[in-house]
Backbone as JSON Lines, residues from 0, in Angstrom:
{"i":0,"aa":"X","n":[-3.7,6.22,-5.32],"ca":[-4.01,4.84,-5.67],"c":[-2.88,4.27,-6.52]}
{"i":1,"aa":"X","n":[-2.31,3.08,-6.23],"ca":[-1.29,2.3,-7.14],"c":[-1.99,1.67,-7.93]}
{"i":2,"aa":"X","n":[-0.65,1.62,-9.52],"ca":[-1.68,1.46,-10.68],"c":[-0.82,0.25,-10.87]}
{"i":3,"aa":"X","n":[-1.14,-0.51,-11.62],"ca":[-0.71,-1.53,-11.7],"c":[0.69,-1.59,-12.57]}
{"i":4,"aa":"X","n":[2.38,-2.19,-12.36],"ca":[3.44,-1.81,-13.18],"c":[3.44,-2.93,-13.8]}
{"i":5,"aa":"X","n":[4.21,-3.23,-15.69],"ca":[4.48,-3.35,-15.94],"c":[6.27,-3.25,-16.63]}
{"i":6,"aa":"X","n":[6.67,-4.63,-16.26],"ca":[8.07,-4.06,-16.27],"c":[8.47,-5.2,-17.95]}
{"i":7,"aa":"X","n":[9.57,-4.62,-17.97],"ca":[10.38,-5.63,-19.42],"c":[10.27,-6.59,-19.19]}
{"i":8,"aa":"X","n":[10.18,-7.11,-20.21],"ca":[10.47,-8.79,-20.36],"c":[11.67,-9.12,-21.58]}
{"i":9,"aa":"X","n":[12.79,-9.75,-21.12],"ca":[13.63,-10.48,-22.09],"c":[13.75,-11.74,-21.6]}
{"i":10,"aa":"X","n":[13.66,-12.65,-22.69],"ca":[14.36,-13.94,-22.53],"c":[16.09,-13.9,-22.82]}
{"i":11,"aa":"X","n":[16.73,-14.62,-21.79],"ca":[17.55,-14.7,-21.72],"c":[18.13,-16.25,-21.41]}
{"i":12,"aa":"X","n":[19.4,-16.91,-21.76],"ca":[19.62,-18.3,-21.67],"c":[21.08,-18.07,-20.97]}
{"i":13,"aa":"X","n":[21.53,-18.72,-20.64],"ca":[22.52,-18.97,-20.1],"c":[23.94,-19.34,-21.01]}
{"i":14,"aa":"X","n":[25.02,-17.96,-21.41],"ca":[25.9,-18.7,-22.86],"c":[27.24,-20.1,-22.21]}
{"i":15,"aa":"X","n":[27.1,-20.98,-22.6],"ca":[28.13,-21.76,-22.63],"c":[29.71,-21.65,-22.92]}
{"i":16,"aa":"X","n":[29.87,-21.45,-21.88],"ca":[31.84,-21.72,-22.15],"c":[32.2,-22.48,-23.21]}
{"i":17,"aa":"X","n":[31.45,-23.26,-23.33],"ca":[32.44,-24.56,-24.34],"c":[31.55,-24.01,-25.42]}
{"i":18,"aa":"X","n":[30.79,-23.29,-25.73],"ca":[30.84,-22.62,-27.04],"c":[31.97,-22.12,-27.56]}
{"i":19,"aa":"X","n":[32.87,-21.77,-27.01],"ca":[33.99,-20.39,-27.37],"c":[35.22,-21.96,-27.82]}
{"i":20,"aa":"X","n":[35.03,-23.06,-27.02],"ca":[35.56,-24.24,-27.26],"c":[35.65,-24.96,-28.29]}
{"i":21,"aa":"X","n":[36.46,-25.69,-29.66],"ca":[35.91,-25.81,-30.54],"c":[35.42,-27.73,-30.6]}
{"i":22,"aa":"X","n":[35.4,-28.32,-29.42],"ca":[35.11,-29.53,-29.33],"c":[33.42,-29.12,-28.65]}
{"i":23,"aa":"X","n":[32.63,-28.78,-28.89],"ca":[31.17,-28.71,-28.45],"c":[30.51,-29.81,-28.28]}
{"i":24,"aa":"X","n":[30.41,-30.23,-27.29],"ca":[29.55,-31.71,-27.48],"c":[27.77,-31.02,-27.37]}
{"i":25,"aa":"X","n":[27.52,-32.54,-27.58],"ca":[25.97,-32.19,-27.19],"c":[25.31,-32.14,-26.17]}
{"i":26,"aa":"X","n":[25.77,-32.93,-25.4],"ca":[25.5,-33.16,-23.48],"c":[25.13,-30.98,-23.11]}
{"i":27,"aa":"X","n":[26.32,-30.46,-23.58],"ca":[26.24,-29.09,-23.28],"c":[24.89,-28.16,-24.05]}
{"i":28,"aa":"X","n":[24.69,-28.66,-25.13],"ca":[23.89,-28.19,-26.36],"c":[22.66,-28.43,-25.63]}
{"i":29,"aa":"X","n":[22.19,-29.98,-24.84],"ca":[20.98,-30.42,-24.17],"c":[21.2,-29.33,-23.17]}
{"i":30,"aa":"X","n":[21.93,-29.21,-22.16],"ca":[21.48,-28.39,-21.03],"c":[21.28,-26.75,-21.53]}
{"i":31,"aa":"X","n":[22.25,-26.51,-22.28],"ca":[21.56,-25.18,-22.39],"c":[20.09,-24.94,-22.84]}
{"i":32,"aa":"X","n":[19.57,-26.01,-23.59],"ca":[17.97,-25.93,-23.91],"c":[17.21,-25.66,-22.8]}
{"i":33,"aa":"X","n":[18.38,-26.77,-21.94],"ca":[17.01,-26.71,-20.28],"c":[17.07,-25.67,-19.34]}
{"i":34,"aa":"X","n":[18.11,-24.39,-19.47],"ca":[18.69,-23.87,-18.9],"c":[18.06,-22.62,-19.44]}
{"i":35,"aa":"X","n":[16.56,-22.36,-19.25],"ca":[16.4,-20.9,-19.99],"c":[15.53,-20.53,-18.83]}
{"i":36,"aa":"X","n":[15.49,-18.93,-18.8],"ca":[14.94,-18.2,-17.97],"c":[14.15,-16.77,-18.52]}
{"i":37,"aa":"X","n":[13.66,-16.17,-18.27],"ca":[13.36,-15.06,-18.43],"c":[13.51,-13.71,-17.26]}
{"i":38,"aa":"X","n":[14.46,-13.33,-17.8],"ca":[14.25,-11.95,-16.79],"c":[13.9,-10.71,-17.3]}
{"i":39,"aa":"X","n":[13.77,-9.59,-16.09],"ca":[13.18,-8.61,-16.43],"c":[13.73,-7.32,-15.35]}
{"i":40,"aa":"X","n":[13.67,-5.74,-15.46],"ca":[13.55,-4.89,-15.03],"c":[12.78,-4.28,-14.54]}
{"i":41,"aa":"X","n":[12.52,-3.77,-13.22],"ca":[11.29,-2.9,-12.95],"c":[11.88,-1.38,-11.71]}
{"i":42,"aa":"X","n":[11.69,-0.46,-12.27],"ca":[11.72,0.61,-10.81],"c":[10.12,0.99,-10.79]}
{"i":43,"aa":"X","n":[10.61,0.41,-8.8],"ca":[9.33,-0.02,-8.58],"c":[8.73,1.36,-8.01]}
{"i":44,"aa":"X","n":[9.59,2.42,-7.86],"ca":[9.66,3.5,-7.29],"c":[8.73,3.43,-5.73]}
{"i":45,"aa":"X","n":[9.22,2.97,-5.31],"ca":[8.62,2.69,-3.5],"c":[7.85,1.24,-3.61]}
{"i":46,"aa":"X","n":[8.36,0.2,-2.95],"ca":[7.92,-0.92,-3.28],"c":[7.06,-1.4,-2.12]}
{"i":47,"aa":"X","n":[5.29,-1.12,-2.44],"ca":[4.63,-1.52,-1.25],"c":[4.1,-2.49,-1.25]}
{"i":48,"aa":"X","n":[3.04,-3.09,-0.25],"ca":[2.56,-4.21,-0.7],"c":[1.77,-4.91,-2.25]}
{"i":49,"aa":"X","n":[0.79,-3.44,-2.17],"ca":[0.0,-3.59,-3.45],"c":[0.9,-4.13,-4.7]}
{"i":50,"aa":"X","n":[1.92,-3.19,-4.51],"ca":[2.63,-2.82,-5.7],"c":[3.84,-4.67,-5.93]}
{"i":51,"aa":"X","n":[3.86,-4.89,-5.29],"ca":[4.41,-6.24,-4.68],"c":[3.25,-7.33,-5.3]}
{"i":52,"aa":"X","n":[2.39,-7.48,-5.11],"ca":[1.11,-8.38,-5.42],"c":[0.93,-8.03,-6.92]}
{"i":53,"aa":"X","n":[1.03,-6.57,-7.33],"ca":[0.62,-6.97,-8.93],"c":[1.8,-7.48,-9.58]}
{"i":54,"aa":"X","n":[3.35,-6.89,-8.98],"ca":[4.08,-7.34,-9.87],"c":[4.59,-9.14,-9.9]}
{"i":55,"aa":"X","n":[3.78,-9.68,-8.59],"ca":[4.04,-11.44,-8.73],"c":[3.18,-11.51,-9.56]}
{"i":56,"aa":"X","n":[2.02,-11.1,-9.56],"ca":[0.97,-11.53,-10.64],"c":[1.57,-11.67,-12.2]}
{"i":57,"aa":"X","n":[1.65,-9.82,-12.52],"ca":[2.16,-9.96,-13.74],"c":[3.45,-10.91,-14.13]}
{"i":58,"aa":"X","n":[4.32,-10.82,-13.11],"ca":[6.02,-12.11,-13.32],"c":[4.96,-13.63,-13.95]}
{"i":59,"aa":"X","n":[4.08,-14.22,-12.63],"ca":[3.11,-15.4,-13.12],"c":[2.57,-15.64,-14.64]}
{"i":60,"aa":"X","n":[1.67,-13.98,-14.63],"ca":[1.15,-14.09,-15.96],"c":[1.86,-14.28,-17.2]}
{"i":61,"aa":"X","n":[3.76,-13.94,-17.08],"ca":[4.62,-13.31,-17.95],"c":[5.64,-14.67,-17.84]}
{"i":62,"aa":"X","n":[5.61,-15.45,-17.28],"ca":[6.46,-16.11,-17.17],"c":[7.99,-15.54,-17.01]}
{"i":63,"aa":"X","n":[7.68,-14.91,-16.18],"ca":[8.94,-14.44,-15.35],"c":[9.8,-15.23,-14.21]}
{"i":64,"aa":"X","n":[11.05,-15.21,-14.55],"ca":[11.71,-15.86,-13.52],"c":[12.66,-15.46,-12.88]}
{"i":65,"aa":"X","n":[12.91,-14.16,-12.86],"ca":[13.83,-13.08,-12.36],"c":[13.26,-11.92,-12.32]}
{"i":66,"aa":"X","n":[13.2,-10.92,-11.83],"ca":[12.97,-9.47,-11.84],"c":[14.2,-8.59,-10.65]}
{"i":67,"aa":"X","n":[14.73,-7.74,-11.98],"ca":[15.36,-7.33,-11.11],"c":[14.48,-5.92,-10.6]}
{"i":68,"aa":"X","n":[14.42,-4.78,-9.39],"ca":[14.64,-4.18,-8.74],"c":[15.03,-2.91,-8.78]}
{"i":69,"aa":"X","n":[14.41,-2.01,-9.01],"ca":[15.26,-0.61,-8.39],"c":[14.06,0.47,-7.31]}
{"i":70,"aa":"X","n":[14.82,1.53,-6.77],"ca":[13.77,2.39,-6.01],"c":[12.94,1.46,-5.48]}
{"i":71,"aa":"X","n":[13.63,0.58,-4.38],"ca":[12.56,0.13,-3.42],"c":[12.07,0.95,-2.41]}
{"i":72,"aa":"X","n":[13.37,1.03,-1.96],"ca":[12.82,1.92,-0.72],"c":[12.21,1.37,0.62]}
{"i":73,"aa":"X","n":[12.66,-0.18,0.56],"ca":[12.43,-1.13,1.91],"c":[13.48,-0.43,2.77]}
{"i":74,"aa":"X","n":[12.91,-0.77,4.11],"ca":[13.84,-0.8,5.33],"c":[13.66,-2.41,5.63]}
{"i":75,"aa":"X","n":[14.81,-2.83,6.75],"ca":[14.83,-4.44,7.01],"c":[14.05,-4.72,7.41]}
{"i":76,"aa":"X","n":[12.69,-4.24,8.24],"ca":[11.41,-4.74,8.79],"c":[10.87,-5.08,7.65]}
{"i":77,"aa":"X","n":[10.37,-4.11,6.84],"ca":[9.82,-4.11,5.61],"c":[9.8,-5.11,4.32]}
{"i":78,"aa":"X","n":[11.04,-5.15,4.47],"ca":[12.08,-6.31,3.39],"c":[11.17,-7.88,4.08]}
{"i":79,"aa":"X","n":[11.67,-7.57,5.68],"ca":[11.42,-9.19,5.89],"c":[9.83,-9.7,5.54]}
{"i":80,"aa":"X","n":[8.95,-8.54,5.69],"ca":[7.35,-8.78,5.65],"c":[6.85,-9.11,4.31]}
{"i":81,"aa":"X","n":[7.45,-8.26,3.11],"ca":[7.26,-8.31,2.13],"c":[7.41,-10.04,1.53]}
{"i":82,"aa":"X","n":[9.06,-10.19,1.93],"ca":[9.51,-11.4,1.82],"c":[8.53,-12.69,2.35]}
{"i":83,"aa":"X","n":[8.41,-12.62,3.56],"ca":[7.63,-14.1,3.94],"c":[6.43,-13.68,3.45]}
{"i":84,"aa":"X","n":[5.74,-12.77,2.58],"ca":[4.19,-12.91,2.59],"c":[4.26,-13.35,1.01]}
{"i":85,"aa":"X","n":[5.47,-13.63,0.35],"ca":[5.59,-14.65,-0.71],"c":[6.42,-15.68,-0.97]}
{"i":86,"aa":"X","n":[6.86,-16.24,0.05],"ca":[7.94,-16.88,0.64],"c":[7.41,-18.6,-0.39]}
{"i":87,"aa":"X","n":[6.26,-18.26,-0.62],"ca":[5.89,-19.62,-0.71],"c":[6.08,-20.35,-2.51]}
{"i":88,"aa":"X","n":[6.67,-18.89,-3.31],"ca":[6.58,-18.41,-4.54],"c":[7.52,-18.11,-5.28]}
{"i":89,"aa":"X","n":[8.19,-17.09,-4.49],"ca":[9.06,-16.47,-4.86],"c":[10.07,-16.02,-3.53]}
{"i":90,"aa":"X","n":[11.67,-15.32,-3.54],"ca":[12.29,-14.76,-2.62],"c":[12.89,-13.73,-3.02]}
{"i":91,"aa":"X","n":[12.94,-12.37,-2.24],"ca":[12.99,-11.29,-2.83],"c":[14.67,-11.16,-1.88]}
{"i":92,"aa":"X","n":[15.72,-10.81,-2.31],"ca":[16.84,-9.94,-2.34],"c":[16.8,-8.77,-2.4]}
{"i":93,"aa":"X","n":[17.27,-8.01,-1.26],"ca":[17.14,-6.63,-1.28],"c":[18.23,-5.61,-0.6]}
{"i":94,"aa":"X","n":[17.93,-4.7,-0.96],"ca":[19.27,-4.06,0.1],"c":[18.04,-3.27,1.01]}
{"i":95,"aa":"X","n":[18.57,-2.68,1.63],"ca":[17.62,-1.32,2.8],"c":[18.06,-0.69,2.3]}
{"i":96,"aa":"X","n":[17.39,0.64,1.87],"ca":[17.36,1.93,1.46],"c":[16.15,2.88,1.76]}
{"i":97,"aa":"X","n":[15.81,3.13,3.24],"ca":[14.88,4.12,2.74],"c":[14.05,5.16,1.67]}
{"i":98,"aa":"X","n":[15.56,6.01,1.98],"ca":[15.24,6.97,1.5],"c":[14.97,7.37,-0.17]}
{"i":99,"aa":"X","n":[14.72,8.38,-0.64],"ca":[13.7,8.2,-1.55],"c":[14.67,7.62,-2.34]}
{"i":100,"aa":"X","n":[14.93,7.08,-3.6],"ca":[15.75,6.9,-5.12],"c":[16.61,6.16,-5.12]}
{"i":101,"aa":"X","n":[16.71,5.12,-3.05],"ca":[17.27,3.93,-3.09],"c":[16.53,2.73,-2.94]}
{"i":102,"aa":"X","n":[17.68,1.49,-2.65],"ca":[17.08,0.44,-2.99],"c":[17.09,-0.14,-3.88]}
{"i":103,"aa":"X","n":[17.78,-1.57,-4.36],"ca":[17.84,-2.17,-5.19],"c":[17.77,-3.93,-4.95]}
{"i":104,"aa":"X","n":[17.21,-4.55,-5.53],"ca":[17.22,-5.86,-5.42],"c":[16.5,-7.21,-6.36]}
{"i":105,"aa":"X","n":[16.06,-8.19,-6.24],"ca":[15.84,-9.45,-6.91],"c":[14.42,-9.84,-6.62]}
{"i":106,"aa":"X","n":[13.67,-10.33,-7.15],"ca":[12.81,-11.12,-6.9],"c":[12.64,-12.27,-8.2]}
{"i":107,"aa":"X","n":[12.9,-13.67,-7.53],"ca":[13.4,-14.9,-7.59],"c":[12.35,-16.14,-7.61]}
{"i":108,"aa":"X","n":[12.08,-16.05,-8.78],"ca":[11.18,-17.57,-8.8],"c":[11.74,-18.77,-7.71]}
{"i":109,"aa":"X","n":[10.87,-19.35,-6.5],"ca":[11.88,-19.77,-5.96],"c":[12.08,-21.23,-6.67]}
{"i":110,"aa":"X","n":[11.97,-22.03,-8.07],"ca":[12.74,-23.15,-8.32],"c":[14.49,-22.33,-9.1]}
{"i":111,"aa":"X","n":[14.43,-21.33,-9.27],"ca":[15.54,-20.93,-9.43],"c":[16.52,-20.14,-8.43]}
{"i":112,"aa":"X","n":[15.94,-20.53,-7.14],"ca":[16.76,-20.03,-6.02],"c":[18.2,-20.88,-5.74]}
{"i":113,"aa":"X","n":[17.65,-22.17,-5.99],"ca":[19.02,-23.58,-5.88],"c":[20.04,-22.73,-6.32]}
{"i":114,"aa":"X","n":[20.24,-22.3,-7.34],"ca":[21.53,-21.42,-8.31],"c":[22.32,-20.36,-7.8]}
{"i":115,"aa":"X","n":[21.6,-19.32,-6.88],"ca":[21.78,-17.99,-6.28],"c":[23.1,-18.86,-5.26]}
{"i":116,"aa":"X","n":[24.22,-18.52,-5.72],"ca":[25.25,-18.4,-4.63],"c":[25.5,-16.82,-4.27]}
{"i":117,"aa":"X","n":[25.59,-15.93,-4.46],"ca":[25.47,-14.67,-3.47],"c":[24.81,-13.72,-4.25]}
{"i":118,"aa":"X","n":[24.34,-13.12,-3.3],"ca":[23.99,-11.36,-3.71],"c":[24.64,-10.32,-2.73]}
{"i":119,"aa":"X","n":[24.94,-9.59,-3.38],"ca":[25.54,-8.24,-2.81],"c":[24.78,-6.82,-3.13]}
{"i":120,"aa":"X","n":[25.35,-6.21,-2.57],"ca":[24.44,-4.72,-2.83],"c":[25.77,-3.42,-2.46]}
{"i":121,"aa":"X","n":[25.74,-2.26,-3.36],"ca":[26.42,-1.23,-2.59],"c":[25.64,-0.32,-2.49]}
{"i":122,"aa":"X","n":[25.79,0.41,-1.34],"ca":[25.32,1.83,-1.73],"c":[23.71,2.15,-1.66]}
{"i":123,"aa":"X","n":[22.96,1.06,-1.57],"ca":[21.51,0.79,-2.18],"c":[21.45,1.63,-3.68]}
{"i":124,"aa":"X","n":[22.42,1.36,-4.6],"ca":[21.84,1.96,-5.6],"c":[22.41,0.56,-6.86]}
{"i":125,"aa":"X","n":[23.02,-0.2,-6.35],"ca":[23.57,-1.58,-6.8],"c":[23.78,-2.49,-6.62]}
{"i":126,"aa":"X","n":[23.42,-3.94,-7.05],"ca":[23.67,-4.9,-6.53],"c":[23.75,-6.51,-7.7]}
{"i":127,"aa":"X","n":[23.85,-7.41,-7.35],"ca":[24.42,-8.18,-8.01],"c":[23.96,-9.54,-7.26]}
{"i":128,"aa":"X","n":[23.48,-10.03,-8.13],"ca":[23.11,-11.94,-7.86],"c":[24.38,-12.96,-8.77]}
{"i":129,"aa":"X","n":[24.9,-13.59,-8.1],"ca":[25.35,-14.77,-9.15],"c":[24.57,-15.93,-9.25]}
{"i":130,"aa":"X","n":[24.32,-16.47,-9.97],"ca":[23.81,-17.88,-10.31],"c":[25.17,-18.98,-11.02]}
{"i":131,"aa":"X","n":[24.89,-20.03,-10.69],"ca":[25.7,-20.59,-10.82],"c":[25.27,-22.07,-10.73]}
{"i":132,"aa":"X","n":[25.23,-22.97,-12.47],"ca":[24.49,-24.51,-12.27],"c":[26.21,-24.84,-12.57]}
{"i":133,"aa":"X","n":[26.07,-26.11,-12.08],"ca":[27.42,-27.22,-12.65],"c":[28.16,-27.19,-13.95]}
{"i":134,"aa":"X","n":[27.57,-26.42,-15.01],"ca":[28.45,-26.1,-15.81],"c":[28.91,-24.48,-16.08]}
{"i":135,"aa":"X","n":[27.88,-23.69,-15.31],"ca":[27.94,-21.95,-15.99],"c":[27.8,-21.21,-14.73]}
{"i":136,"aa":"X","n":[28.54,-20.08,-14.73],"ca":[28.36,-18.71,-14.25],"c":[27.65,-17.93,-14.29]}
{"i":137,"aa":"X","n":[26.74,-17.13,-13.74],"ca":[25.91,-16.0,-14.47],"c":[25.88,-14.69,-13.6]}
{"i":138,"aa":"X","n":[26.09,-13.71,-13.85],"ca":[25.9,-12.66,-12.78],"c":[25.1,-11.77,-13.57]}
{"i":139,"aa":"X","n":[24.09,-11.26,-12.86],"ca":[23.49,-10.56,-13.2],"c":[23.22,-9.21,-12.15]}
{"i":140,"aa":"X","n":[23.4,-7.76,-13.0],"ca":[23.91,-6.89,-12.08],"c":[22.67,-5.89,-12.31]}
{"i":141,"aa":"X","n":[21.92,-4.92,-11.18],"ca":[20.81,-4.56,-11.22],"c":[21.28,-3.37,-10.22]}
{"i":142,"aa":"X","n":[20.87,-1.89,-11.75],"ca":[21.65,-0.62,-11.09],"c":[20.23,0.24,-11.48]}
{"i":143,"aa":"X","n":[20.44,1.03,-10.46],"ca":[19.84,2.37,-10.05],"c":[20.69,3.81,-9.77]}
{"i":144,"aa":"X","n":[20.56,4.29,-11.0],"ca":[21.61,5.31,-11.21],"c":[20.64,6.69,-10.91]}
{"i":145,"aa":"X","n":[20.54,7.66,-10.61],"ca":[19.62,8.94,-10.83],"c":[21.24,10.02,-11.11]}
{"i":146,"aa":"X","n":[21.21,10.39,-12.35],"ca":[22.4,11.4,-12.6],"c":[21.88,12.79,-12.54]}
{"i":147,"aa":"X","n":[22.24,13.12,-10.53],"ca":[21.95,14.61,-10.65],"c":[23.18,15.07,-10.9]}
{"i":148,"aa":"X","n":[23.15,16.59,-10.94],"ca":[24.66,17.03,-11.22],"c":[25.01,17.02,-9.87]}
{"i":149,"aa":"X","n":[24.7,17.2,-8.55],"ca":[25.5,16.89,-7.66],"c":[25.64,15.9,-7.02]}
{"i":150,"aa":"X","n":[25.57,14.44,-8.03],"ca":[25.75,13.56,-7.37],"c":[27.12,12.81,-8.05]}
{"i":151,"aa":"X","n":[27.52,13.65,-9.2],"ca":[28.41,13.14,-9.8],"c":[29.66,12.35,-9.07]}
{"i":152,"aa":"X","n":[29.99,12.2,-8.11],"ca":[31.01,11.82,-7.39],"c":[30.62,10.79,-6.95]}
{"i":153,"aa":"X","n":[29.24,10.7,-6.56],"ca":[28.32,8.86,-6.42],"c":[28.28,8.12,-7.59]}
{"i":154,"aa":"X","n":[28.03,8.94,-8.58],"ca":[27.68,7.99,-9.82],"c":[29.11,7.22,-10.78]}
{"i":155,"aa":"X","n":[30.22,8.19,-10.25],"ca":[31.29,7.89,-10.62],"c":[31.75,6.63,-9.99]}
{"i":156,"aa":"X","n":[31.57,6.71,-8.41],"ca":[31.71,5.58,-7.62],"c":[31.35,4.49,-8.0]}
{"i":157,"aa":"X","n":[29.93,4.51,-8.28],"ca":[29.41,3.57,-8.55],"c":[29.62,2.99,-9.84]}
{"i":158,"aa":"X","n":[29.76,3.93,-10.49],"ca":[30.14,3.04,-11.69],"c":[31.5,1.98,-12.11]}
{"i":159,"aa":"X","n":[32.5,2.68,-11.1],"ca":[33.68,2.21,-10.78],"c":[33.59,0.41,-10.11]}
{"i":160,"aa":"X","n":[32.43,0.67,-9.58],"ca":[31.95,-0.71,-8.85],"c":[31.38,-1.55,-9.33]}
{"i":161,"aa":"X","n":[30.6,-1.16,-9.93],"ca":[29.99,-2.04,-11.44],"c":[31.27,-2.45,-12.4]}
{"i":162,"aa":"X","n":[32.14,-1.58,-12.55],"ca":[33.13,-2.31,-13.65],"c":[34.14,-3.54,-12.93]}
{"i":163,"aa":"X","n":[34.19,-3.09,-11.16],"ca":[35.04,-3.84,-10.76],"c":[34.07,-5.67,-10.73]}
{"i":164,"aa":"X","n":[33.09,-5.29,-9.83],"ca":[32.38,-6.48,-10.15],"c":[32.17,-7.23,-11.92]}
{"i":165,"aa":"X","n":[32.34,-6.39,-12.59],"ca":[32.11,-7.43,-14.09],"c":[33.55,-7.72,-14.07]}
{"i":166,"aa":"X","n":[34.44,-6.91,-14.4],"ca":[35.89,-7.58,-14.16],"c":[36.24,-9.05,-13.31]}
{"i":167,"aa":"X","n":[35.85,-9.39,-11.73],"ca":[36.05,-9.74,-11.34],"c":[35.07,-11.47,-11.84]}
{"i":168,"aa":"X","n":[34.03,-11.31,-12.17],"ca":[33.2,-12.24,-12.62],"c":[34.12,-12.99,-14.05]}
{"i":169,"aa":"X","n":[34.6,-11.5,-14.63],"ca":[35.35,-12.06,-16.42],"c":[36.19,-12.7,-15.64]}
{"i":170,"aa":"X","n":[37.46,-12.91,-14.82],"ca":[38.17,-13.65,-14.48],"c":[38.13,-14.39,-13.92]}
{"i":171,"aa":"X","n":[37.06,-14.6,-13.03],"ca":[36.51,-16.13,-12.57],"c":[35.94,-17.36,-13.39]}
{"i":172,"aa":"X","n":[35.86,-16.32,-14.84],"ca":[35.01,-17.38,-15.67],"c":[35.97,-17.93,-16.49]}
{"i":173,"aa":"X","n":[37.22,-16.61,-17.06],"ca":[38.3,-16.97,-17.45],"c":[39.67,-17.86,-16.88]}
{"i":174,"aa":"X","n":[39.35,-18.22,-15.6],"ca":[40.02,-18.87,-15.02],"c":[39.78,-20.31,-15.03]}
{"i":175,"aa":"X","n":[37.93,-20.18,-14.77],"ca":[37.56,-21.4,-14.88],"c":[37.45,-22.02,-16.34]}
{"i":176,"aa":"X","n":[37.52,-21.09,-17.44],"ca":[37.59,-21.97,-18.71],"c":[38.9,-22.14,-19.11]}
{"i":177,"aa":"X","n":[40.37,-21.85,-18.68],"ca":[41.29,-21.73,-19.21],"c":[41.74,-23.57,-17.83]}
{"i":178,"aa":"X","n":[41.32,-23.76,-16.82],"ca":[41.16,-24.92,-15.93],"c":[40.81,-26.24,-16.52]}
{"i":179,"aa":"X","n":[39.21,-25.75,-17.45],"ca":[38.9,-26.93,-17.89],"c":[39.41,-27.27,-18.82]}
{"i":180,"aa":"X","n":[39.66,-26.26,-19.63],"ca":[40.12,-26.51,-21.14],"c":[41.47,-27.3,-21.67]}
């Protein structure tokens, strides 16, 4: 019998470039007020329907507006069913991973879907959403690590991939604030 999960909750806001700027107006000061979200973590360790239904509930009850994902364990049939049977709510991002200790992905309040310019995934053990409003960047990266000792040569990988993706985000942001500025 599935028991019902509870996953983290942090509030999180979106930081402003032109913070780091020393001309701050307020126009920026207003949107970041409006610009708040809450996300959260969950390994869902095999993500079935049930287990799917309590955790929209609890996101609802929690005012959740992100959850990231680990140990799904969808295949693409699976993914798509899951998906349209809350399509109306929320949209779930996912990679395929069967097998057991993969799988990673998003589930997306959908008024904060407008923002999602890509998601990626490697490996099913990582993956990555950007968001992105008219003034800010946001990536948010959602890993599923299991450190056996013989997997050390995956986890190395992967971690290698995680640093390249934050790297690559720092210089898109650094590009774009060194543009406006």
């Amino acid at each position: 019998m599935d028991k019902k999960y509870i996953p983290q909750k942090q509030k999180t806001k979106i930081p402003s470039l032109s913070s780091h700027n020393k001309k701050n107006n307020s126009s920026s000061k207003k949107f970041n007020k409006k610009f708040k979200f809450s996300i959260a973590t969950l390994n869902i360790q095999h993500l079935t329907q049930l287990k799917l239904d309590d955790t929209v509930e609890y996101m609802e009850n929690n005012n959740i507006d992100i959850l990231g994902l680990a140990e799904t364990s969808l295949n693409a049939n699976t993914s798509k069913i899951f998906a349209k049977s809350i399509s109306d709510r929320y949209v779930l991002y996912s990679s395929e991973g069967e097998k057991k200790g993969s799988g990673v992905g998003f589930l997306i309040k959908k008024e904060y879907v407008k923002y999602v310019q890509s998601f990626q995934h490697f490996n099913n053990r990582i993956c990555y959403i950007d968001l992105y409003t008219k003034k800010r960047k946001l990536r948010i990266i959602q890993v599923y690590i299991n450190v056996k000792e013989n997997e050390k040569d995956q986890v190395l990988t992967l971690y290698n991939r995680i640093k390249a993706w934050t790297n690559e985000q720092l210089m898109s942001l650094t590009k774009r604030h060194h543009n406006n500025g």
